[in-house]
ZAROVEX-479563 format. One record per residue (C-alpha): residue number from 1; x, y negated, z. Coordinates in nm, 3 decimals. Example, Ala and Ser with C-alpha at 12.3 -4.5 7.8 and 13.67 -1.06 7.14 Angstrom:
2
<node num="1" px="1.230" py="0.450" pz="0.780"/>
<node num="2" px="1.367" py="0.106" pz="0.714"/>
***
This chain:
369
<node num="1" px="1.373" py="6.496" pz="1.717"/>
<node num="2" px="1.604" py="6.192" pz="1.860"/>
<node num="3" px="1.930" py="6.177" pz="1.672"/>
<node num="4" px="2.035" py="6.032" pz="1.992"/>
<node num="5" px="1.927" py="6.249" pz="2.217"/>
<node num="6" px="2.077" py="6.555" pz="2.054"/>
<node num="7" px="2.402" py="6.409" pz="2.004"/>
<node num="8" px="2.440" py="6.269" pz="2.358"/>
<node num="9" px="2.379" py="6.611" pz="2.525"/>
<node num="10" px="2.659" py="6.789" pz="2.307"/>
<node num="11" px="2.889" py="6.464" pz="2.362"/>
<node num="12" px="2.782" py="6.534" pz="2.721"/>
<node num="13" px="2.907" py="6.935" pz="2.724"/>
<node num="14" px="3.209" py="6.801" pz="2.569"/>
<node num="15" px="3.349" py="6.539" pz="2.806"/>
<node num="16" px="3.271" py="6.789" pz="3.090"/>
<node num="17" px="3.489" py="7.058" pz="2.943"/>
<node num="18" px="3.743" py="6.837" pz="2.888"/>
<node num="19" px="3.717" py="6.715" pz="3.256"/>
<node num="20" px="3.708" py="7.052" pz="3.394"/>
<node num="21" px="4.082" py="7.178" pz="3.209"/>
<node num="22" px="4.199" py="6.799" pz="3.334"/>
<node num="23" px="4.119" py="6.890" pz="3.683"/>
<node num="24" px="4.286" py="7.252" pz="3.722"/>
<node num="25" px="4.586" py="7.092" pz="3.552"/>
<node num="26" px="4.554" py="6.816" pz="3.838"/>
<node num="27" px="4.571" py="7.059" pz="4.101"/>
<node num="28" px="4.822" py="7.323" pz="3.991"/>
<node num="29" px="5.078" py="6.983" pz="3.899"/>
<node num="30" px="5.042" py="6.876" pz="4.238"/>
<node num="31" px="5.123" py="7.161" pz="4.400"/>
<node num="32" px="5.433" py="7.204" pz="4.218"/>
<node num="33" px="5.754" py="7.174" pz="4.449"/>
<node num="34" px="5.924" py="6.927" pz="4.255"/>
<node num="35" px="5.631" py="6.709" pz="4.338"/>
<node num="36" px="5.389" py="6.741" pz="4.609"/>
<node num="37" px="5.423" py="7.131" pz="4.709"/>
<node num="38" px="5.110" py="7.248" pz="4.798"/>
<node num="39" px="4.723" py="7.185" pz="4.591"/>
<node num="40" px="4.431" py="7.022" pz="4.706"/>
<node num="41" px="4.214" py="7.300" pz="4.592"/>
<node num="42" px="4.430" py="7.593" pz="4.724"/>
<node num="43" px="4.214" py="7.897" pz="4.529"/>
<node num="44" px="4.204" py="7.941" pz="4.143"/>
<node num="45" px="3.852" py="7.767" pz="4.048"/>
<node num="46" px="3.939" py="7.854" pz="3.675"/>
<node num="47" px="3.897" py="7.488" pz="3.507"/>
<node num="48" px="4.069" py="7.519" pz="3.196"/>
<node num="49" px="3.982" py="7.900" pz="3.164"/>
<node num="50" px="3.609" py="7.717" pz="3.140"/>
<node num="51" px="3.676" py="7.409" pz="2.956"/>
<node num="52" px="3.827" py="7.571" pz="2.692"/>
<node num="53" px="3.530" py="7.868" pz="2.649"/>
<node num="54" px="3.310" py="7.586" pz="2.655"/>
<node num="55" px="3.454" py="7.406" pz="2.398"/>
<node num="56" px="3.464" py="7.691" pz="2.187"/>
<node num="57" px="3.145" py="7.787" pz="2.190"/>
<node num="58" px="3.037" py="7.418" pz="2.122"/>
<node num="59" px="3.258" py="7.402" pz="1.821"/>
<node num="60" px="3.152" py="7.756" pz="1.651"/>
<node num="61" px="2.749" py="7.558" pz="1.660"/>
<node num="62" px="2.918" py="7.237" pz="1.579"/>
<node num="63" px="3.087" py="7.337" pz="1.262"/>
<node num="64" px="2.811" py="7.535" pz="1.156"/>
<node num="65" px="2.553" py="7.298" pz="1.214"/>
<node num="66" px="2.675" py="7.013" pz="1.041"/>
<node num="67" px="2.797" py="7.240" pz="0.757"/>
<node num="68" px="2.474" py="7.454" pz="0.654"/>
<node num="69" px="2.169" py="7.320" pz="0.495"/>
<node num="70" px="1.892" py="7.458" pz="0.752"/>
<node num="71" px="1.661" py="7.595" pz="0.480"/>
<node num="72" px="1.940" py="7.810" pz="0.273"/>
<node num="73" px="2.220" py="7.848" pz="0.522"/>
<node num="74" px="2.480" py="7.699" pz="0.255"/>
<node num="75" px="2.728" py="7.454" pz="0.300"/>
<node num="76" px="2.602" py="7.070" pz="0.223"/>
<node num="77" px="2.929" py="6.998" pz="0.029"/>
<node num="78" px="3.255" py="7.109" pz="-0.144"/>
<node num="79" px="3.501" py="7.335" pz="0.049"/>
<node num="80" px="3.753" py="7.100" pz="-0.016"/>
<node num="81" px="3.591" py="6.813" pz="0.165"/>
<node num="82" px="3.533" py="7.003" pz="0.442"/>
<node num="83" px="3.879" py="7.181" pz="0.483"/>
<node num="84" px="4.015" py="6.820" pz="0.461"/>
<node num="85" px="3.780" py="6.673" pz="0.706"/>
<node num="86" px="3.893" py="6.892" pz="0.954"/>
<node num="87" px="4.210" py="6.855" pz="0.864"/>
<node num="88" px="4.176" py="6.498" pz="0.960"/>
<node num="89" px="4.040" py="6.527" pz="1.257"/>
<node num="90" px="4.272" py="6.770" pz="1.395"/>
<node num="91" px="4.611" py="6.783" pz="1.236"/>
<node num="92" px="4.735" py="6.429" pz="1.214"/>
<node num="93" px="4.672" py="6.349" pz="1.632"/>
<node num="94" px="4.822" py="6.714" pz="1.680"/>
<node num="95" px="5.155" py="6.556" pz="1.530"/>
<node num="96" px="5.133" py="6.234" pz="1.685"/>
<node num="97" px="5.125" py="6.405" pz="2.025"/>
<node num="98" px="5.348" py="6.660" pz="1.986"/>
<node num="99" px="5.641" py="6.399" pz="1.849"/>
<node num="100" px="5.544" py="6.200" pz="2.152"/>
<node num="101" px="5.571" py="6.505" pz="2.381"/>
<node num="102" px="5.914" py="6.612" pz="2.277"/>
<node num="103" px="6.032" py="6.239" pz="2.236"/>
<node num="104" px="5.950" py="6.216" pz="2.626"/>
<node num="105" px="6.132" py="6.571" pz="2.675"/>
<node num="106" px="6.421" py="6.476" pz="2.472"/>
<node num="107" px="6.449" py="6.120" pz="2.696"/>
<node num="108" px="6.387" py="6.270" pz="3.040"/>
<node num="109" px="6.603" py="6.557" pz="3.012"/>
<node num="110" px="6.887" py="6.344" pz="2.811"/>
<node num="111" px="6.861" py="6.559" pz="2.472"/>
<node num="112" px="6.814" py="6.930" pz="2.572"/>
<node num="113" px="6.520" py="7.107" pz="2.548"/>
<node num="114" px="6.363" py="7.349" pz="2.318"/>
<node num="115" px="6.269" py="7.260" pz="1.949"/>
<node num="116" px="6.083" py="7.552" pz="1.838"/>
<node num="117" px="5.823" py="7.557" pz="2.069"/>
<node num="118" px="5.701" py="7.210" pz="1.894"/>
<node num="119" px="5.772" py="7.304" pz="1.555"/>
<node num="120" px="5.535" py="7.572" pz="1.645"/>
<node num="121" px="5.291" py="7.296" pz="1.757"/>
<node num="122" px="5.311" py="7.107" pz="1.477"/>
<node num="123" px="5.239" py="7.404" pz="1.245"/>
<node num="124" px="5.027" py="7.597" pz="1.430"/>
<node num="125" px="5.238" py="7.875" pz="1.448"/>
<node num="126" px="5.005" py="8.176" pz="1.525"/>
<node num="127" px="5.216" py="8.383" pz="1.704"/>
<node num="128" px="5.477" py="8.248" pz="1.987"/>
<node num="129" px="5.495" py="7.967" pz="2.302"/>
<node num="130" px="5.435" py="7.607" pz="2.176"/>
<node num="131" px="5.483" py="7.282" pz="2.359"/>
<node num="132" px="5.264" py="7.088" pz="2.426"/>
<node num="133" px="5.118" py="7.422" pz="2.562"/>
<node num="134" px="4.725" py="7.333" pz="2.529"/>
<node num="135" px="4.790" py="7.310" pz="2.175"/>
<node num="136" px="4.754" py="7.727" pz="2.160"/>
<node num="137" px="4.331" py="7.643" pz="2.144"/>
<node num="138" px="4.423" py="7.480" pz="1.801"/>
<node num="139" px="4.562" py="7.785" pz="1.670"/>
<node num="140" px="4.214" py="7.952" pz="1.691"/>
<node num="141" px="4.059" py="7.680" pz="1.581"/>
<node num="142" px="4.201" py="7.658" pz="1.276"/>
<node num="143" px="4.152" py="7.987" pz="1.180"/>
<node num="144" px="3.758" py="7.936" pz="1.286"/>
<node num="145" px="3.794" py="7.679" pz="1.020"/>
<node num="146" px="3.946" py="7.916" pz="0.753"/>
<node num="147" px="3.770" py="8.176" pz="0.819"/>
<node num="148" px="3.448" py="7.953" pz="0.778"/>
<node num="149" px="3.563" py="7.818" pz="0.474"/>
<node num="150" px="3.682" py="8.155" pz="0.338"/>
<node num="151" px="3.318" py="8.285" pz="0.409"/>
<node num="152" px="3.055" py="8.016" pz="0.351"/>
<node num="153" px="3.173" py="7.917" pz="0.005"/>
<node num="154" px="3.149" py="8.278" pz="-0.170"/>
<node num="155" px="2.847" py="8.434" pz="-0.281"/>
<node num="156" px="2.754" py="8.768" pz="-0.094"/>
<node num="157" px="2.650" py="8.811" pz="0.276"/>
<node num="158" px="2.794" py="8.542" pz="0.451"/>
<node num="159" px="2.652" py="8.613" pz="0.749"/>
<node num="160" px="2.702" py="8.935" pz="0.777"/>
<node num="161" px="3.111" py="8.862" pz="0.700"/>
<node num="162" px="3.116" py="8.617" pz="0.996"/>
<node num="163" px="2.964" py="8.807" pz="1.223"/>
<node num="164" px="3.170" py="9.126" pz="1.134"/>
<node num="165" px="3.467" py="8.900" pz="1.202"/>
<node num="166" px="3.320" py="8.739" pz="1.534"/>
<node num="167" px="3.285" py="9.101" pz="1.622"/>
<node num="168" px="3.590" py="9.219" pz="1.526"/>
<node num="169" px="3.788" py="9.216" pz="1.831"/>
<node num="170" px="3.540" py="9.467" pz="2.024"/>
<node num="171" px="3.668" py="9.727" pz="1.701"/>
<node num="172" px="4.013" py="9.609" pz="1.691"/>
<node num="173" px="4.143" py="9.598" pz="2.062"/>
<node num="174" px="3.996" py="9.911" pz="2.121"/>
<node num="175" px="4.245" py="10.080" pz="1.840"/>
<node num="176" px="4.537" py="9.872" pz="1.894"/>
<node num="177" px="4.476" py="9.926" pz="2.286"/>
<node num="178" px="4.758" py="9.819" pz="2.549"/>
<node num="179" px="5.048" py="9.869" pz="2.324"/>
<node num="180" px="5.348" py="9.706" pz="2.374"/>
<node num="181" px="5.352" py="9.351" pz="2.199"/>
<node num="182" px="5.530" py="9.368" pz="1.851"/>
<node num="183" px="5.527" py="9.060" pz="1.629"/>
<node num="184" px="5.214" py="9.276" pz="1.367"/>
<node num="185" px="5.046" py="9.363" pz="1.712"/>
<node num="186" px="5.084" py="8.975" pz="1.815"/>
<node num="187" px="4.969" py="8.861" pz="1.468"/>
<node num="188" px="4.661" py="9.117" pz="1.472"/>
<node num="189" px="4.584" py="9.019" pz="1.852"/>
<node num="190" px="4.557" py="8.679" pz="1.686"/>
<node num="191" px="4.340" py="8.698" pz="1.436"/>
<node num="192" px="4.103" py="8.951" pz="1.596"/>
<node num="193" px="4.113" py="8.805" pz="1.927"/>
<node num="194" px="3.833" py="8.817" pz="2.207"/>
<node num="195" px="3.772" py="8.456" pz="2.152"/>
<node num="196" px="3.617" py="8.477" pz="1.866"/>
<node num="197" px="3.297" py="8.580" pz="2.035"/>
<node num="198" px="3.302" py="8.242" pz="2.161"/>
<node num="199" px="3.239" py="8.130" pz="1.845"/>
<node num="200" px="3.039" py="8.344" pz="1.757"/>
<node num="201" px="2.806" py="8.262" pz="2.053"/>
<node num="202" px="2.830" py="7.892" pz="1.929"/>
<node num="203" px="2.740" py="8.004" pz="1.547"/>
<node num="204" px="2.434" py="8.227" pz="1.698"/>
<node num="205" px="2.303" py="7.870" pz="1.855"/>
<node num="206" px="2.349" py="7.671" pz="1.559"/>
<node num="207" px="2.176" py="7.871" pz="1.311"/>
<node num="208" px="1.846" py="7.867" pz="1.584"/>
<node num="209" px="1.893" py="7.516" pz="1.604"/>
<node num="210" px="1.857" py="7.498" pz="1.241"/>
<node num="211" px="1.608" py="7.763" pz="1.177"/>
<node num="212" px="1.399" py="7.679" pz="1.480"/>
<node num="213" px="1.429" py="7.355" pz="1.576"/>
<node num="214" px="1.121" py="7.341" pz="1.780"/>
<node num="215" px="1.254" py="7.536" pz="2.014"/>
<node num="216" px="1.503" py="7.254" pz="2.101"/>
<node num="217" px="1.252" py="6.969" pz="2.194"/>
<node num="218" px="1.430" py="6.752" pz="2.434"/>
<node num="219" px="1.222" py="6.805" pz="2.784"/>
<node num="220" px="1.570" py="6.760" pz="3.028"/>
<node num="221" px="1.584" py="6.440" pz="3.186"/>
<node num="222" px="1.928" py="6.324" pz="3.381"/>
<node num="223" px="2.087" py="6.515" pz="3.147"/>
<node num="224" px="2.523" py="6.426" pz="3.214"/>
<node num="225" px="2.414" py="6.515" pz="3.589"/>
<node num="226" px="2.234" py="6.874" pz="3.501"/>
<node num="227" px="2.502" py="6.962" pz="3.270"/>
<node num="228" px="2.765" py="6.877" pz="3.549"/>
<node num="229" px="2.580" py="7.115" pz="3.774"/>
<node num="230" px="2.559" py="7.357" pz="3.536"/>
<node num="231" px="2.927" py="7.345" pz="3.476"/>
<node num="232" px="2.980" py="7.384" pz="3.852"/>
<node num="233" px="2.749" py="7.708" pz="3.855"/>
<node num="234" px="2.959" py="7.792" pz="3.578"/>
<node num="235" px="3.329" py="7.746" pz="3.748"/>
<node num="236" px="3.129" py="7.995" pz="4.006"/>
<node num="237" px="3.087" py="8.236" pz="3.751"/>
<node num="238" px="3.434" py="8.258" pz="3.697"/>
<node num="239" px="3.587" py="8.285" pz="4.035"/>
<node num="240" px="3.329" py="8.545" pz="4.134"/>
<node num="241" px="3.469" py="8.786" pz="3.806"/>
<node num="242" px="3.795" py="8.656" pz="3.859"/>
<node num="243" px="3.786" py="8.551" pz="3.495"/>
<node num="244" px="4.083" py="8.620" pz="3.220"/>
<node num="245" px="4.088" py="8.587" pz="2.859"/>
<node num="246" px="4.229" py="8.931" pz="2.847"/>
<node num="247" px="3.909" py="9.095" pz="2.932"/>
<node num="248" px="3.598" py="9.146" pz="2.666"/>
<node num="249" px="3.351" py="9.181" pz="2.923"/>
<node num="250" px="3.483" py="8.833" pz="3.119"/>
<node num="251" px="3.455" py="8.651" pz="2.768"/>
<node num="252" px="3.129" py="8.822" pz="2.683"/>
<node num="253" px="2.988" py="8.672" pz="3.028"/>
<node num="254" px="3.169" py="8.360" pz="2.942"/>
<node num="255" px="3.049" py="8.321" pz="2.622"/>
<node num="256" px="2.655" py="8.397" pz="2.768"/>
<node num="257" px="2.675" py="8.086" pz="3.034"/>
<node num="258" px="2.802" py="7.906" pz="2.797"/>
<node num="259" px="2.553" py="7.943" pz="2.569"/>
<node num="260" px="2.306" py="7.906" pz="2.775"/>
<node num="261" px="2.467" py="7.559" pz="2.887"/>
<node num="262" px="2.442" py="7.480" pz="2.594"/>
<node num="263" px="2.066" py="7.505" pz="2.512"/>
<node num="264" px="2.003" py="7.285" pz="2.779"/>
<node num="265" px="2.262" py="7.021" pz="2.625"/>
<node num="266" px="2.026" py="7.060" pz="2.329"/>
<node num="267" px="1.737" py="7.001" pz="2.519"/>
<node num="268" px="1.873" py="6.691" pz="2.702"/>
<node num="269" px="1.653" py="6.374" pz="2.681"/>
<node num="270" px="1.787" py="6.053" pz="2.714"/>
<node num="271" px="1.679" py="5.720" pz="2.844"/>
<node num="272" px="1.640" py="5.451" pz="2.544"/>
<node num="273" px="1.901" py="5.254" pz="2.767"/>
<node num="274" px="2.193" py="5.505" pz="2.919"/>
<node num="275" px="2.240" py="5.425" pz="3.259"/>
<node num="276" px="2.631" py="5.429" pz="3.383"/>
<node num="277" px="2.631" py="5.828" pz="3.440"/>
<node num="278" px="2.507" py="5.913" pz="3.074"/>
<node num="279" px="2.725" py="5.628" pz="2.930"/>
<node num="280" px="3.046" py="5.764" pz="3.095"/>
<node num="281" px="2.953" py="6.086" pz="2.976"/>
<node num="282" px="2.917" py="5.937" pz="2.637"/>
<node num="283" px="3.288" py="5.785" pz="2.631"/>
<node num="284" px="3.438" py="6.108" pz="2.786"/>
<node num="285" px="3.269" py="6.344" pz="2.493"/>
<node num="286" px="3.389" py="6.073" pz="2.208"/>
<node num="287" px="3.758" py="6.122" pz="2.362"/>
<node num="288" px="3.759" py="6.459" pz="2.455"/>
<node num="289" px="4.022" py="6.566" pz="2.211"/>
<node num="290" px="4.222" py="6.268" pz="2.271"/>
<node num="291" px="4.179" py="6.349" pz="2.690"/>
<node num="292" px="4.234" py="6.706" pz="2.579"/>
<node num="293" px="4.589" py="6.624" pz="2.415"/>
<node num="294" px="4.729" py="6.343" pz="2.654"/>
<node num="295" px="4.636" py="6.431" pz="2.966"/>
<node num="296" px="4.970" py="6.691" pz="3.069"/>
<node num="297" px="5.167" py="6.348" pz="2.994"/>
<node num="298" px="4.998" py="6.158" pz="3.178"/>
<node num="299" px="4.980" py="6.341" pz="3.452"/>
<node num="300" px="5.361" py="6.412" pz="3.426"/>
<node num="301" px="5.385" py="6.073" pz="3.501"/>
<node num="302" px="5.156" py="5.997" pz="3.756"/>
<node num="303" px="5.300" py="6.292" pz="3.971"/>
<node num="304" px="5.670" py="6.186" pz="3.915"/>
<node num="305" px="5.616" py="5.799" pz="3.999"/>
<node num="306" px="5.361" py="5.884" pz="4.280"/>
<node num="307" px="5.584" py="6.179" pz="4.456"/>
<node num="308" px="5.845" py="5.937" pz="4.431"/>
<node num="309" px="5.689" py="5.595" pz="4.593"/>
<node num="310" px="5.448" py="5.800" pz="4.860"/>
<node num="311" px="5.565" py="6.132" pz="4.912"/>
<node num="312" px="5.378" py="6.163" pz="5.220"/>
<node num="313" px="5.013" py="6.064" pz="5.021"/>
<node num="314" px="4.706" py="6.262" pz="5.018"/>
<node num="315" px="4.745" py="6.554" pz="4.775"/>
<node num="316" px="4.370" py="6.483" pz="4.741"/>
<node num="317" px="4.367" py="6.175" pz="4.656"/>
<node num="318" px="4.654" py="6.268" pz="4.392"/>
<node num="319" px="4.478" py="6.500" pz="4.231"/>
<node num="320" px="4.199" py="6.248" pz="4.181"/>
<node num="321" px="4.410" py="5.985" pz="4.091"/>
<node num="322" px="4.573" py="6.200" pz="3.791"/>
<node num="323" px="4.219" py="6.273" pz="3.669"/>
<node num="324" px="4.118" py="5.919" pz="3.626"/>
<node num="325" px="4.472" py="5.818" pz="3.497"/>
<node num="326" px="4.428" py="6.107" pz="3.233"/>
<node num="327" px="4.068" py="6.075" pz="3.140"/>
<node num="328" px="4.115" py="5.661" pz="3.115"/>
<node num="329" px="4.428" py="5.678" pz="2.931"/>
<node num="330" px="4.236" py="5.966" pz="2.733"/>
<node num="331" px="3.952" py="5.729" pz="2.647"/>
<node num="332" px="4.217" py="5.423" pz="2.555"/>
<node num="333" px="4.407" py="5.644" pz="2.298"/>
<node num="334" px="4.089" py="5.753" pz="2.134"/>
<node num="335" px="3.969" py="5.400" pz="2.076"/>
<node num="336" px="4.266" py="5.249" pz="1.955"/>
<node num="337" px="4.471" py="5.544" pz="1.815"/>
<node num="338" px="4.300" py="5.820" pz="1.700"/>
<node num="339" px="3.922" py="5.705" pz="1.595"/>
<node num="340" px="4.078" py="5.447" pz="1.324"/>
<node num="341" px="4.318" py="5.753" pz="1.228"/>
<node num="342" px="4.087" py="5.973" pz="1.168"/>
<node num="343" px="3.799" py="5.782" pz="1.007"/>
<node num="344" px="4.090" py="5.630" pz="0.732"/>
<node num="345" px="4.185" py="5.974" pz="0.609"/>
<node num="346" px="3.855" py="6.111" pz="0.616"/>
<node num="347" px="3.775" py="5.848" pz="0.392"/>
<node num="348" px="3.986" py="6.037" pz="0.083"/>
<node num="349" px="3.784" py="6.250" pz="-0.121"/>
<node num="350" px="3.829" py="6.640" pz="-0.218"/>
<node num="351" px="3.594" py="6.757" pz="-0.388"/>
<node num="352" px="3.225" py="6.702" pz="-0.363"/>
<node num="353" px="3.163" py="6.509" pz="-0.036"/>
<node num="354" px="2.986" py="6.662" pz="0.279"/>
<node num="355" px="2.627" py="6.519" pz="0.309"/>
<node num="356" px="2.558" py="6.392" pz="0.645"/>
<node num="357" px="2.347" py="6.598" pz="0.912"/>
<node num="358" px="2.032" py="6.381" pz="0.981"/>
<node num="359" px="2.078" py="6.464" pz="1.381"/>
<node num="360" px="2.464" py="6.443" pz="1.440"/>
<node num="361" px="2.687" py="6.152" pz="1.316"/>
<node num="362" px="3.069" py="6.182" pz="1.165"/>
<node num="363" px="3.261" py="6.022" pz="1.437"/>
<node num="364" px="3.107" py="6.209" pz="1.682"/>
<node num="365" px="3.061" py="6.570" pz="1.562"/>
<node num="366" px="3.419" py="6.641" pz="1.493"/>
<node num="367" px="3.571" py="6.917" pz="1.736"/>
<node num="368" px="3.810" py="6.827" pz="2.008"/>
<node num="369" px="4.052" py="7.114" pz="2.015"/>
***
């Protein structure tokens, strides 16, 4: 199999997730009085609710796949490389965003605001509101992380652990029930949340892509434009359940499509040249996390120089506007901020280093958040 192609459909999946939480944030920011007062799309189409699943379940087969050895199912390399690795790639961008964040709070409200809420952010406080507030995905992805780590590099049945955790949440929720929210109850809601099953649908993928890899021959052609229909029969999905995180039937469903999206990413086959679709799709997956992290700023900004030059524009063409400005300014960051950041500190070694996966390169494997 193509290194290329694999990697191209996942980097694909990636940049359309992150596309699809920049566009409800679009909308909703528009329609907020203090700017234009009413949203172009004027119905919940659930954006973020599916960005985010999606990019869960692509980072619980990510991780896993370039972790485990296909034959044995055991990590390629020392815990401590890998901990660090994804410390790397996540951490040290979290910080530089969040001091940027409340630097721009601080300035545009003249020194008051909130400091805990970041503090939070910058240690991934599990429990609690944190500013920027997309950085609550990073809280379960970090504990994906340790409890990967915590699992894989034992002896005894791994899989069995993961999947009892993965699982946990059906067990858990139904004990602790609807009980008013204590700080334990928050902390256990945390740990044994419903979106774990997103990773675990993720993990369930990666180990057949391992296992089975003939079952992944790349047959898709056009493969940026099926997943974007895909993703739009998935934002269907969604408004027809009326889709929350608080349900374990909605994620369940949720975690199913994406899946399923998924294989086809797998399966995408890509022209020896990209044309302009694929290679767009391309530079949107490499900055996803970047896009991911940015994009409330920058759309902050859009919104407040835009409602103040043309009030009287196109909420339309604002929306679309905002989504260009953040997934541009998205790609610019990544290239010149956080790539070179995050390739210099994963060059330090701890421990034994990971070996590479012959079908999916460093740079672009690492999650987004």
């Amino acid at each position: 199999m193509s290194a290329t192609r694999q990697l191209n459909g996942i980097q694909y999946l990636r940049g359309l997730a992150a596309a699809l939480v920049v566009a409800e944030h679009a909308n909703l920011g528009v329609g907020l009085p203090k700017y234009f007062g009413r949203t172009p799309v004027p119905f919940e189409f659930y954006g973020g609710a599916a960005g985010v699943d999606l990019f869960f379940v692509v980072s619980g087969f990510i991780i896993a796949y370039i972790t485990l050895e296909p034959s044995s199912l055991r990590p390629r390399g020392g815990v401590g490389d890998f901990l660090w690795r994804r410390f790397a790639r996540i951490v040290p961008f979290l910080w530089l965003c969040v001091a940027t964040y409340a630097a721009l709070r601080f300035v545009g409200r003249d020194g008051s605001f909130e400091l805990e809420p970041y503090l939070r952010a910058l240690t991934l406080f599990p429990i609690g509101q944190v500013n920027p507030s997309q950085a609550w995905t990073l809280r379960h992805e970090v504990l994906f992380y340790l409890v990967f780590a915590t699992i894989f590099w034992r002896s005894g049945p791994r899989l069995v652990l993961v999947a009892a955790w993965m699982l946990s949440p059906i067990v858990v929720l139904a004990l602790v029930g609807s009980a008013q929210p204590t700080p334990p109850s928050e902390l256990i809601g945390f740990a044994f949340n419903r979106l774990n099953l997103l990773f675990g649908f993720g993990f369930l993928a990666s180990l057949a892509y391992l296992r089975r890899p003939d079952w992944f021959v790349p047959k898709v052609p056009n493969g940026m434009t099926v997943l974007t229909s895909l993703c739009g029969l998935y934002l269907l999905l969604f408004m027809l359940i009326s889709y929350t995180h608080l349900a374990t039937a909605d994620v369940v469903l949720a975690g199913i499509g994406a899946s399923l999206i998924l294989y086809v990413a797998l399966r995408a086959r890509t022209a020896p040249t990209p044309g302009l679709i694929e290679r767009v799709g391309l530079m949107l997956g490499d900055a996803s996390y970047a896009i991911y992290l940015t994009h409330g700023a920058v759309i902050s900004a859009i919104l407040g120089a835009w409602s103040h030059l043309a009030p009287g524009s196109s909420v339309l063409v604002v929306a679309l506007g905002c989504i260009a400005g953040s997934l541009g300014t998205g790609i610019l960051v990544h290239r010149t901020i956080e790539r070179p950041m995050v390739r210099w500190l994963q060059d330090f070694r701890f421990g034994p280093r990971m070996r590479e996966t012959p079908t999916l390169m460093s740079d672009t494997t690492s999650k987004l958040g």
